[in-house]
Structure formats: C-alpha cells, structure tokens
C-alpha positions, 0 to 999 in steps of 0.5 A: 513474474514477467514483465508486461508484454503491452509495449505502452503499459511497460513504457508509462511503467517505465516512466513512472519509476523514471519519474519518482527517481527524478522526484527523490533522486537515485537512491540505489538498492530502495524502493523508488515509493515507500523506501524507508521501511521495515520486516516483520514475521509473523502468523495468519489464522483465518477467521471462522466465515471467511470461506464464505467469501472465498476459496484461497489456500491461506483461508482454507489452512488452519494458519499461514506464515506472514511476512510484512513491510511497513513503511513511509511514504516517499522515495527518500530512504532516510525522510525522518517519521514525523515529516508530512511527507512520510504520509501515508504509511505502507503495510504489505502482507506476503502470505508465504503458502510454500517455497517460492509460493505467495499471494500478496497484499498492498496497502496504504493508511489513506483509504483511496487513490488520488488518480484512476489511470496511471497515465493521470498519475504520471501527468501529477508526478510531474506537475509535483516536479516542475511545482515549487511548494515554497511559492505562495499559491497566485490564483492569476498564475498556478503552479502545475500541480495547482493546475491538475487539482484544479481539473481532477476533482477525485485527485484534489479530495486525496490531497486534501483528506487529512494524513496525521501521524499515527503514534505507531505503526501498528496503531495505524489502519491500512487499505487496499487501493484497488478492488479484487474478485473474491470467490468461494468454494461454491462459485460464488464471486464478489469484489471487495477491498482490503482493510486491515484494522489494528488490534491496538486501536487507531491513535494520531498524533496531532502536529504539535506532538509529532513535530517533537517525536524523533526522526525514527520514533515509528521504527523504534516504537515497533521494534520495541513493541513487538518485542514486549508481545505480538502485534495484531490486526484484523484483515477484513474486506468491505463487498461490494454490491450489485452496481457499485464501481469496481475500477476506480480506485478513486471512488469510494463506496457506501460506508454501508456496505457489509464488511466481513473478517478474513481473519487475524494476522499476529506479528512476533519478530522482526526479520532477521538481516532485513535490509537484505530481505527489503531489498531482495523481497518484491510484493505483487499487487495482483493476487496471484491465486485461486479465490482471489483475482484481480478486478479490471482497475487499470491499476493493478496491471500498471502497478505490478510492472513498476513494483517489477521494474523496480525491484529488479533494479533494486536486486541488481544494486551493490 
C-alpha cells in the first residue's frame, strides 16, 4: 500500500501521528492509538443472505480465516484496563483471503466519530495538549479543548456519550467509524456501517467495579476465555436509505434502518509470538476489494495514511 501522493493530506497524516506521539510520548515499536492490544486467530462463515448485500470474496466462501486485534484506547503501551482513558475499545478484523491478500475492518466501542475532518481532529488533539484536566473548568477562562467543545457540537455529543468498561472484550459491541459502499453480484450497491455484536452479550462494569479490577483483567480475561471455547460475534452492517449522510462520520442514522447479518466470526487461539505480529501487522480502513468500496468520508483517505505512516515506523523500530 503506498502512501498518499496528495502532498497536504501526507502532511495533516504527518502531523497527526506527530501529534498523538506529543500526547503520549515515543513509545517505539506500538501504535501511536490503541497501542495496548492483543492477537486472536480465528474463522469467518458468512451468513445465508449476505450475498444480497455484496459480492466480497469473504461472503462468497463457504469461510475465511480471520486475524483480530483488540485493543485499548490511547498511545500508552502499558495504560492499565480499568483506566478511563483505555476507552473506547478497539476490535480490528484482517479477513486473510490468500497470501498477501486481505480486506480489513476498523472499529471501535463508541459508535461514532467526535470529528468529520482530520484537520477538525488535528485542532482537538491539540486543544487536549495544551489543556490541563487537573484545573477545575473557569467559564471566564476555558481551557483549549473547553474551547473547541464549545464550537463543535458533534465533537462535544462523543466526549459526553458514556464509555463504561466492558467486563471482557468479547462482551464489548464495536462500530465501524466511517461508511462503506456495499455492492451485490447484481450491481446493486448501498452504503452501510459495520457493527460487530458480541455472542456473549454486552456487559459493563460500573466505576466502582472497575475500579477494583486489575490492570490487565480485560487481556487475562480473553486469553482465559478463548482458551475454555470459542469466541463469537455477529459482523452485521446497518444500510443506509436514499438521502441519508454517508460522509460524516459524526452523524448517526435512524436506529430504524434495516440492519443485515454478514455472518459470524468465531475466535479460537491466540496469535503465536504476538507481540511480533502486532508490531509487524498493519490494518487498512479502506477496503480494498471487490463489493466493498469505500465512501468519500474524508476519513477514510486521512486514516489510512496514519495507520501507513505509523506502522512503517512501528516495523522500523528494535
């Protein structure tokens, strides 16, 4: 995958990852976001009407093998699980269609985006470090980030939506940020966003009861768990209708709109040497295949520059 030839998007990328890296300091060989994080292996078995949503190799196979990543919010490598801060959760899919061949997805646990631009996101990153969360709030004076909030409404709506901890990863529900174009073996294309639902169910813990959790327990909880039997969820995705906004990622659509299951992905072991493979492994939020293209959300672009940028970075380090 190269890198972007847009000379302004490679340098907001650029600056982005310079940003998160002024934020949580070099940590060479992890990601600068999401960098506590762990390897499963596993199984994608499409479900019996998918293929009326699109054509991808993965939904046309009787299964795919899948590698996933989950992973805590952040740039710091060792911030402990029942930290604030570790939210939202990451989940990343790698469906692994042949050597060398993939189509990824990338999501997180609050459903949403708290910025439609990366320059918008840029502008908060940097309001978050020059703002000290140990003052208390002084209306007469806010800090910079009490400033953005206050002129970006969508970004204030993500801040503010609760993010409890969930009491395992794979108890946790995960969304797709941005929108993709999903089309059919008949041409028929609509967009729609992932969500990927847990088989076990959602279950948070309030912050009393995470509080008293150790500093590890959702990585020893998964490792324990998939060790007992698989791991399962449900990757559906939500369509969007006619006139509904498809490239912002700060808007939500209708809980009313039809929602179809692409299928079940069943995790079984973890990845062997997987702080290697973290390191070495790098996700792409843009699709990548036939059936499944991406929207014009100025995301998706930005995001897979940073995730480029970063991960070359992440390879080059001893």
């Amino acid at each position: 995958m190269p890198l972007p030839t847009d000379e302004k998007l490679l340098a907001l990328s650029e600056s982005l990852v310079a940003q998160f890296q002024q934020i949580f300091g070099l940590n060479p060989g992890f990601r600068p976001a999401h960098a506590k994080g762990t390897m499963l292996t596993g199984t994608f078995t499409p479900s019996a009407g998918a293929s009326k949503v699109t054509r991808a190799p993965h939904i046309e196979r009787a299964s795919t093998p899948v590698t996933v990543r989950f992973s805590n919010s952040t740039g710091l490598p060792l911030i402990p699980d029942n930290d604030p801060n570790a939210n939202p959760r990451g989940l990343a899919i790698r469906f692994n269609l042949a050597e060398h061949v993939h189509t990824d997805i990338v999501s997180h646990s609050t459903d949403g985006f708290p910025t439609r631009t990366g320059d918008e996101f840029l502008e908060l990153l940097r309001a978050l470090a020059t703002s000290d969360p140990s003052k208390p709030s002084d209306p007469a004076n806010p800090s910079p980030v009490e400033k953005f909030l206050g002129g970006h409404p969508a970004a204030l709506a993500f801040v503010q939506t609760p993010k409890p901890a969930p009491s395992s990863f794979a108890r946790e529900s995960y969304f797709g940020v941005t929108a993709m174009k999903f089309t059919n073996k008949d041409g028929v294309s609509r967009f729609g966003r992932y969500r990927i639902l847990p088989d076990a169910g959602n279950d948070h813990l309030d912050e009393a009861a995470t509080a008293a959790k150790g500093p590890n327990y959702l990585f020893d909880e998964i490792g324990e768990r998939v060790a007992a039997g698989p791991v399962g969820f449900r990757i559906l995705v939500q369509l969007a209708d006619e006139g509904d906004v498809v490239d912002d990622a700060t808007i939500h659509w209708p809980a009313s709109r039809e929602v179809v299951e692409l299928g079940r992905m069943e995790l079984t072991a973890p990845v062997a040497d997987n702080a290697a493979e973290q390191q070495k492994i790098i996700f792409d939020p843009i699709p990548r295949v036939d059936g499944i293209e991406p929207s014009d959300d100025p995301l998706l672009e930005l995001r897979a520059a940073v995730y480029l940028i970063s991960g070359r970075q992440r390879r080059a380090a001893k």
